[in-house]
C-alpha positions in Angstrom: 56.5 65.0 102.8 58.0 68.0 100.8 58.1 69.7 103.9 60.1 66.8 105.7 62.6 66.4 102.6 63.4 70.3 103.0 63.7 70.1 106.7 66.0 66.9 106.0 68.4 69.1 103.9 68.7 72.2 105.6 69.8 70.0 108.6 72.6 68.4 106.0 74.3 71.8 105.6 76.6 73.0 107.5 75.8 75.8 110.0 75.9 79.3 108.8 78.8 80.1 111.2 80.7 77.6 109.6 79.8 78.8 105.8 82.6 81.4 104.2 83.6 83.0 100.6 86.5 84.0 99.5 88.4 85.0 96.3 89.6 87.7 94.3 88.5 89.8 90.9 91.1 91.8 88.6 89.3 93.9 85.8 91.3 96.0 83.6 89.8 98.5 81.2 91.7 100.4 78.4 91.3 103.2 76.0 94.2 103.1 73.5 95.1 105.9 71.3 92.7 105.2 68.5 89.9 105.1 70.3 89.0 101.5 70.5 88.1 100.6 74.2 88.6 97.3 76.0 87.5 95.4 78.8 88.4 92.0 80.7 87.6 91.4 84.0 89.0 87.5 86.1 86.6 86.0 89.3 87.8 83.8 91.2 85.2 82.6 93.9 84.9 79.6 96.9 82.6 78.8 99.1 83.8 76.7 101.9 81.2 74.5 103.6 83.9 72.3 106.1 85.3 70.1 104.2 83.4 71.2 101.1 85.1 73.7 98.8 83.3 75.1 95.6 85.2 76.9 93.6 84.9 78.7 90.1 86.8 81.1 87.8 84.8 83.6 85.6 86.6 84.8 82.5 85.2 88.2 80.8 86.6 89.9 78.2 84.4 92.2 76.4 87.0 92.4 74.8 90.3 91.6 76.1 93.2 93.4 74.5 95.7 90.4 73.9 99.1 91.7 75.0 101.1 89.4 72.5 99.3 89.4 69.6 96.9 92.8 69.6 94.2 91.0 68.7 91.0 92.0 71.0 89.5 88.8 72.0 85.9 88.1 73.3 85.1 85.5 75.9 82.2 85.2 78.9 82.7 81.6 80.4 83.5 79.9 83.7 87.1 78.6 82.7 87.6 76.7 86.0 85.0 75.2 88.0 85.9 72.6 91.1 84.4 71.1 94.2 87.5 69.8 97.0 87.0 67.8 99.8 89.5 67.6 102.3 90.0 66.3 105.7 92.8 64.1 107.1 93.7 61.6 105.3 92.2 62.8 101.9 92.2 65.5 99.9 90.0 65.0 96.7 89.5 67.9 93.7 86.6 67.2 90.9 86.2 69.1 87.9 89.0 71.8 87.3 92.7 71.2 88.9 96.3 72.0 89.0 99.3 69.5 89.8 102.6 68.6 89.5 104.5 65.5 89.8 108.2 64.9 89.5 108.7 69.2 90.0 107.0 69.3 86.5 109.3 66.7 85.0 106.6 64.1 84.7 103.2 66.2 84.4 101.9 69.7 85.8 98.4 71.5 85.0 98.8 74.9 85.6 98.3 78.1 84.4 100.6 81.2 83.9 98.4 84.1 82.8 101.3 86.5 82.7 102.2 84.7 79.2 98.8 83.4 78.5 99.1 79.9 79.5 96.2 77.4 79.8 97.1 74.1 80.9 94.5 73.3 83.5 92.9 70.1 83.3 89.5 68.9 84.3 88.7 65.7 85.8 89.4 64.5 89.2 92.5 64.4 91.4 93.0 62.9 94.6 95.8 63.6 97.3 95.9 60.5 100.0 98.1 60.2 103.3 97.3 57.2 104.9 100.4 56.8 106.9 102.3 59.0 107.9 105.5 57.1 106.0 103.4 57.2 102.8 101.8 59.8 100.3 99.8 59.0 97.2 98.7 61.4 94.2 96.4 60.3 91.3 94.9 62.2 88.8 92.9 61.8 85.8 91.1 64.0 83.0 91.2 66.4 80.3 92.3 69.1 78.6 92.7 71.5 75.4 96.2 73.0 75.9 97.0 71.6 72.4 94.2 73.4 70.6 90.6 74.7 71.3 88.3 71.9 70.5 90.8 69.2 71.2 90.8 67.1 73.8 93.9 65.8 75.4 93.6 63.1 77.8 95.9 63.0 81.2 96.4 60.6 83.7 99.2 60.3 86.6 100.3 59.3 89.9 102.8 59.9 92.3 104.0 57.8 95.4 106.1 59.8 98.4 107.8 57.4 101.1 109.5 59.0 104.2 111.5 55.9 105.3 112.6 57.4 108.5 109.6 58.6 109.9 109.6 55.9 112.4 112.4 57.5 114.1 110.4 61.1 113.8 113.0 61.6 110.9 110.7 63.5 107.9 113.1 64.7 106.7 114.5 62.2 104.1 112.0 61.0 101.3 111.7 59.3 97.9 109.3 59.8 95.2 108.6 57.8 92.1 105.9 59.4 89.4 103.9 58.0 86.0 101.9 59.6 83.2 100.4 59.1 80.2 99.3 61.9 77.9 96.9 61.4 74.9 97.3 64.4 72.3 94.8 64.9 69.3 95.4 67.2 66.5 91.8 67.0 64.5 93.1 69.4 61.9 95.8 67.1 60.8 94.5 64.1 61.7 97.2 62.6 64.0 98.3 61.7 67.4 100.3 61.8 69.7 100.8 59.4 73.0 103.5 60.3 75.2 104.2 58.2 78.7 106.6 59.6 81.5 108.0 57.8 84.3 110.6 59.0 87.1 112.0 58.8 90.6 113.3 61.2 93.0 114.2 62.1 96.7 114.1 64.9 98.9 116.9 65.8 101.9 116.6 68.6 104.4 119.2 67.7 107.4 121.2 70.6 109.3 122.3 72.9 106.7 121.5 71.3 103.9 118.9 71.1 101.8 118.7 68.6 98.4 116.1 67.0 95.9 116.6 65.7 92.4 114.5 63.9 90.1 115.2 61.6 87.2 112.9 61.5 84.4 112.1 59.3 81.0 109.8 59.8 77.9 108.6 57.5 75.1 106.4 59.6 72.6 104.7 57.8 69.5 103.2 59.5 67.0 100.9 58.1 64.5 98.2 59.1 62.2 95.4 56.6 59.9 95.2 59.3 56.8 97.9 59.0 55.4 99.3 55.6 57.4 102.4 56.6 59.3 104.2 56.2 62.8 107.2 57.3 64.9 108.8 56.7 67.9 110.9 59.1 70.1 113.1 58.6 73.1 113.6 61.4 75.7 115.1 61.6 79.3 116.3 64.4 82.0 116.9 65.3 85.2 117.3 68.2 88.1 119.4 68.8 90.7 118.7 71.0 93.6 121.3 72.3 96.5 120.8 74.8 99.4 123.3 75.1 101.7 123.1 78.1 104.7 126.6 77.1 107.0 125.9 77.0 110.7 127.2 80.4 112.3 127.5 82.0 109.3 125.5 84.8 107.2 125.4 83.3 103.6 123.8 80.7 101.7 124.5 79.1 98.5 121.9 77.8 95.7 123.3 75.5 93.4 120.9 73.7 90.2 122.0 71.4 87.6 119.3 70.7 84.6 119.7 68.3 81.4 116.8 67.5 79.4 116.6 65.7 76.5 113.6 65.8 74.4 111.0 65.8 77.0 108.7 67.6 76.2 105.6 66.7 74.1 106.2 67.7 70.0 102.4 69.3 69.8 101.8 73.0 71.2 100.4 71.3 74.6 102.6 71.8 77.4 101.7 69.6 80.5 105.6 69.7 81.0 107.1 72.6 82.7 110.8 71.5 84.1 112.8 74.1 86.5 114.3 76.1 84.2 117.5 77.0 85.7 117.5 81.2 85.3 117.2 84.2 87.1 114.9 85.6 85.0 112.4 82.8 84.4 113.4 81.9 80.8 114.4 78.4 79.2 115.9 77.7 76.0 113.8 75.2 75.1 111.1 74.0 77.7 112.8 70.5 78.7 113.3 70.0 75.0 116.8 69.6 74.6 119.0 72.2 77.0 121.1 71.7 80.0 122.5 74.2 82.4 123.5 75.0 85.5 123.3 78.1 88.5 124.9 79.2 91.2 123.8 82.0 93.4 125.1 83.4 96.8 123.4 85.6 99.2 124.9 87.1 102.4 124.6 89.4 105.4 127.9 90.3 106.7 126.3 93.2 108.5 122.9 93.4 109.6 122.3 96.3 107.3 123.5 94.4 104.2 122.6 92.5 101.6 125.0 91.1 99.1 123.8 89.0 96.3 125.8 87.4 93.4 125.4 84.7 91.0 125.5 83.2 87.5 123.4 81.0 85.5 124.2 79.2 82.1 122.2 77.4 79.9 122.9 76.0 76.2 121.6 73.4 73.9 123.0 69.7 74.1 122.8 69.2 70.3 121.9 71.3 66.8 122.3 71.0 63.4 123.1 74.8 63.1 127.3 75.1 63.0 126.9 76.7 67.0 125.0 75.7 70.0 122.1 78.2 71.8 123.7 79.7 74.8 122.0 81.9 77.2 124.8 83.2 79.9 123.3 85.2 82.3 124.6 87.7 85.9 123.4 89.5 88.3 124.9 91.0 91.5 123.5 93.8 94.2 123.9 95.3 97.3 121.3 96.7 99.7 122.1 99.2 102.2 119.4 99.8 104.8 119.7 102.8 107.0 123.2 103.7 105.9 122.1 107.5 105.8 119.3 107.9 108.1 115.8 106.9 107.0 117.2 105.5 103.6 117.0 102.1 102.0 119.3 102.2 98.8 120.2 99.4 96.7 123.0 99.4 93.5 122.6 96.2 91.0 123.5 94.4 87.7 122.2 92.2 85.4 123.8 90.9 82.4 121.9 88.6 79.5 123.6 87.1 76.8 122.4 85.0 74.2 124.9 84.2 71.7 124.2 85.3 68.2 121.2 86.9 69.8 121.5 89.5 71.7 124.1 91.4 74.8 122.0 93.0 78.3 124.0 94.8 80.0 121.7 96.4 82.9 122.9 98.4 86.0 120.3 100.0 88.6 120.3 102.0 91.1 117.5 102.6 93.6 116.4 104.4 96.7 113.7 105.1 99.2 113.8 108.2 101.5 111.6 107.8 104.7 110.0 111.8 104.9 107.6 111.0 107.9 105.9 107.9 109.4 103.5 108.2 106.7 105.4 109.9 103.9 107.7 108.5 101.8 109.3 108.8 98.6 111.8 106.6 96.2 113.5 107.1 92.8 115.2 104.5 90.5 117.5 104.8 87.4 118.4 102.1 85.1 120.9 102.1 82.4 120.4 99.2 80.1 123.4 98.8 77.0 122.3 96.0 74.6 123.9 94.8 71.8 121.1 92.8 69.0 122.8 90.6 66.1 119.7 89.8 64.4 117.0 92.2 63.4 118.1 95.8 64.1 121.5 95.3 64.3 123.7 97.3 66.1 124.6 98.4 69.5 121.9 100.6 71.9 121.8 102.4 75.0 118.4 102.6 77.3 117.6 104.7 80.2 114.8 104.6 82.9 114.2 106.8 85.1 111.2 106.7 87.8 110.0 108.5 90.9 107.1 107.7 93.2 105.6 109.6 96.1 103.8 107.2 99.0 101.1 108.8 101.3 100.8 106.3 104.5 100.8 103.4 102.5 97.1 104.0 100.6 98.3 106.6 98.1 101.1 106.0 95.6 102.2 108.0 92.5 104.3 107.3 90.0 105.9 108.4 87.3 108.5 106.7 84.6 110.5 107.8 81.6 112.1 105.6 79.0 114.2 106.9 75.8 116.6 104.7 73.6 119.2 106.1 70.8 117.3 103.3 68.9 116.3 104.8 65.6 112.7 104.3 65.5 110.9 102.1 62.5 107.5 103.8 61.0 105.1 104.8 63.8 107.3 103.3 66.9 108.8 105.4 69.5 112.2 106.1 71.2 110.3 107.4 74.0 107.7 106.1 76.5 106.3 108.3 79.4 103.9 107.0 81.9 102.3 108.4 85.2 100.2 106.3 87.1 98.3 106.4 90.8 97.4 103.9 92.8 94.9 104.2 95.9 94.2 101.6 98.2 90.7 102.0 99.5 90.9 98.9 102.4 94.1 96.4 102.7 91.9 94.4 100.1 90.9 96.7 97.5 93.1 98.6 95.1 92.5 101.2 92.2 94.9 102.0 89.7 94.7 104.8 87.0 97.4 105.3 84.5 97.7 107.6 81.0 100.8 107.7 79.0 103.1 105.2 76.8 104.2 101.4 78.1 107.6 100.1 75.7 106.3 96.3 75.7 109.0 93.7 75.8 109.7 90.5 76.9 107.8 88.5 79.5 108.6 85.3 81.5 107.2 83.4 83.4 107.5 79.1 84.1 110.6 79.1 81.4 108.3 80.8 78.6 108.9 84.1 77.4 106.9 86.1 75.1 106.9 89.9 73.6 104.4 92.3 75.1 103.6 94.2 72.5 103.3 98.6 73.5 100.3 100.3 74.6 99.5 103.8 74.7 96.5 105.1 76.1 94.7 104.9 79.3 94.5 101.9 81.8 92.5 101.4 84.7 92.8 98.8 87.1 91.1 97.7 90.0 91.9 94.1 92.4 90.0 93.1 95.4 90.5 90.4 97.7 87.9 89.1 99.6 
């Protein structure tokens, strides 16, 4: 009999030939000045057995250097672990998964690690297309993005309708989304239950491409210890525009936001909105902002690129005497083979937060073609800021790198950074760093690098945080496989 059961479920799995693994692994270890070394190291693994998928994620830090905070942080866990099934009509995820519904409006698990975000949930999501006129998403489960130990409850849906499909028109479709968020806090004792509901549509005809989304909030609070409640109202919405004019060689992006406390009052995030901005940032995460961009990109020749366009985004109320405004510009032209075997390219960028802080950035880079196999390219930036809180005053920063490529598998680099910033006890107005990178396959790269890294801001999803600066050595290594 045990020898019939076995035979039974070897002949259940799939054939060998049809067995693969994929994934990827980052490790990163560092030796900073003082001597302290660090370590982290990020598997992601899956096993596909058609239509099975097993997946994990293994987190290692032994320890992890935290960016942000400097703190070195030990962890050895499998943060993400999921089996999919899909085949036509359905596509089901248990156990770890990311979504979105209403473009992040309504609900999105997700994670950023560039900013050290964690808002995967775990529980089980299903994707269904019965029709081709109809789409369904529903998810359930939990998560801990509000705290370690607590554990926020999610649940959601989403329904797609293509209308004109009939007519072999999928081009044209609406969307309406739910869900209802459940957020402990079991150091202060209270809750918080927030519901969101919304509609949208999607348009892609000719040259034109269009999708909006409308979304509302209620968000009640309550705690037994002392008794106490409250209720909150929020609501928003997105606008999206592409337009690329037959017979022409432009396009034009237009987005409109306005969102109105949507966002959840505890740290978790399930909640990430467009944020409208060039360079990833929000004012307040679909709390209480509205903006607008515009950006333009042409080829009047087919050896250039012109870019241009500006982005504005500012609070819609404050009790402070003057609103948050983030302004921001950029513009840049790319010349490619203007002078033989050169690709060159002169920008701008401009940030401006009011009361804040002035960016004033202009660039400059090129790439000169030596051989086949040989090439080299240099950049220099000139960055003019002007800070109103802390460190007041107006600075000037220059960059300046160069990097040699060898066919592609060899790449060095070096970069040099000084500012007329007076320096505070044990900072620097000057960062050097030389790095080399070798690719041993497509797949698999090294990277070694010694010197100083300035830190600064990072964004990514409409957060932004301050990378804090590292001197030392790093060496990295990726592999895809």
């Amino acid at each position: 009999m045990l020898l019939i059961s076995a035979g039974l479920g070897f002949a259940l799995l799939p054939p060998l030939s049809q067995l693969s693994i994929h994934g990827s692994n980052g490790a990163t270890y560092r030796l900073i000045k003082d001597g302290n070394e660090f370590f982290d190291d990020r598997l992601e693994l899956n096993l596909n057995m058609n239509p099975f998928t097993i997946g994990v994620v293994a987190l290692i830090y032994e320890p992890r250097l935290n960016p942000f905070s400097g703190i070195a942080e030990y962890r050895t866990d499998l943060s993400q672990i999921f089996v999919k099934y899909n085949t036509k009509p359905v596509k089901v995820t248990v156990g770890s998964f990311k979504s979105t519904l209403g473009k992040g409006l309504i609900l999105r698990t997700y994670e950023e690690p560039d900013v050290d975000i964690d808002c995967i949930a775990k529980g089980a999501y299903l994707e269904l297309k019965p029709f081709k006129e109809l789409e369904v998403k529903a998810l359930g489960g939990r998560g801990e993005a509000s705290g370690k130990g607590n554990h926020d409850t999610l649940y959601g849906g989403e329904v797609t309708v293509y209308p004109l499909s009939a007519l072999n028109f999928n081009n044209l479709s609406f969307n309406a989304s739910v869900s209802s968020i459940t957020l402990p806090d079991f150091f202060t004792l209270q809750t918080e239950d927030v519901r969101r509901y919304g509609f949208g549509g999607n348009l892609n005809w000719n040259f034109i491409t269009a999708s909006g989304v409308y979304a509302k909030k209620t968000d009640f609070s309550y705690a037994d210890d002392p008794v106490w409640s409250s209720y909150r109202f929020g609501k928003g919405y997105y606008l999206s525009v592409v337009a690329t004019p037959p017979f022409s060689r432009f396009s034009v992006n237009f987005e409109y936001k306005h969102y109105q406390q949507l966002s959840e009052l505890m740290r978790g995030q399930y909640l990430s909105p467009p944020y409208v901005s060039f360079f990833e940032q929000s004012l307040n995460n679909g709390n209480n902002e509205k903006g607008y961009l515009i950006e333009v990109n042409s080829y009047p020749l087919e050896k250039l690129h012109l870019r241009g366009g500006y982005a504005h985004q500012e609070e819609i109320s404050s009790t402070l005497p003057e609103l948050r405004k983030i302004d921001e510009a950029v513009a840049s032209a790319r010349f490619v083979e203007l002078l033989p075997h050169t690709d060159m390219e002169l920008s701008y960028e401009r940030e401006h937060e009011v009361k804040v802080t002035e960016k004033d950035r202009g660039r400059f880079r090129a790439s000169y073609l030596l051989t086949k196999t040989h090439s080299v390219t240099g950049s220099i930036e000139y960055e003019k800021r002007k800070e109103y809180l802390s460190f007041a005053g107006t600075y000037r920063d220059i960059t300046g790198e160069l990097s040699y490529s060898w066919g592609g598998h060899l790449v060095a680099l070096v970069r040099h950074e000084f500012t007329n910033q007076q320096p505070e006890l044990g900072e620097r107005d000057k960062w050097t760093w030389g790095e080399i990178t070798y690719k041993l396959t497509n797949e698999h790269e090294l990277t070694v690098g010694y010197g100083q890294l300035r830190g600064g801001k990072v964004c990514a999803s409409g957060v932004c945080l301050i990378e804090l600066p590292f001197e030392g050595l790093r060496i990295k290594f990726s592999s895809l496989f």
